[in-house]
C-alpha positions in Angstrom: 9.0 -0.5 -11.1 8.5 -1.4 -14.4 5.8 -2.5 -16.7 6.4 -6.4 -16.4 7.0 -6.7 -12.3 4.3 -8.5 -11.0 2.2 -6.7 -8.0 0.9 -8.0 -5.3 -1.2 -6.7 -2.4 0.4 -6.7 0.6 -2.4 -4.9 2.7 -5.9 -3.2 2.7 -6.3 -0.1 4.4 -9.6 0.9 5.6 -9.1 4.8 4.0 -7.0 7.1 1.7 -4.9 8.3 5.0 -4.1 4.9 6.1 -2.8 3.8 2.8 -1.1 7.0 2.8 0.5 6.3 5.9 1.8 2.7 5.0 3.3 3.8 2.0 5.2 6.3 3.3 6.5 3.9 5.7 7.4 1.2 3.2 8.5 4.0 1.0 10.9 5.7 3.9 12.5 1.5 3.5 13.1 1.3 0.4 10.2 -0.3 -0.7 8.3 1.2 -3.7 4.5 0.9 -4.0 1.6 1.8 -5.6 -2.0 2.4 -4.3 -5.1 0.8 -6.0 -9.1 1.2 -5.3 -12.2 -0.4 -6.8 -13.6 3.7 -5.7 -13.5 6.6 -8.1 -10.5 8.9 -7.6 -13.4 11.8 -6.8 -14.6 9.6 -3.9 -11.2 8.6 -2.8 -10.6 12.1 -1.7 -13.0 12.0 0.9 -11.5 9.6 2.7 -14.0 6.4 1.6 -13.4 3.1 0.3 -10.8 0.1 0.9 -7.5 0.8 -0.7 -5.2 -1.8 -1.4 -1.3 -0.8 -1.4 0.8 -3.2 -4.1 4.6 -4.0 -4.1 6.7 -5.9 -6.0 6.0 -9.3 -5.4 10.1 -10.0 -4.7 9.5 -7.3 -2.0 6.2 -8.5 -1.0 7.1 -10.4 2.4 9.7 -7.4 3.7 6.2 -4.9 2.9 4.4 -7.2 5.1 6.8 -7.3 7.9 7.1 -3.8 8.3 3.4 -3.3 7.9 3.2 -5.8 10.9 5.7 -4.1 13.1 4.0 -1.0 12.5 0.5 -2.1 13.2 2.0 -3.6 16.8 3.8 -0.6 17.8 
């Protein structure tokens, strides 16, 4: 990703191991992404906070989809 690609949030995971997960999913498909919270990195260790993983918006609709057939499996 470079500096001008738009981001988008694709999905809001209720902790730092959710959002963890997720991306490595989207990650493991070709799908890079970025993690972003409104928390202080020194809380986000502890597991608190919403964090919202960002793609490419191009890529936006595949995250989504395999976010949704993860969440049903």
């Amino acid at each position: 990703m470079d500096r001008k690609t738009k981001l988008v949030a694709v999905y809001r995971a209720a902790g730092e191991a959710e959002a963890y997960f997720i991306k490595d999913i989207l990650e493991e498909n070709g799908i890079p992404c970025v993690l972003s919270s409104d928390v202080p990195s020194v809380i986000i260790g502890s597991g608190l906070g919403e964090v919202k993983i960002m793609v490419e918006e191009v890529k936006a609709e595949d995250a989504r989809e395999l976010i949704r057939e993860q969440n049903s499996a």
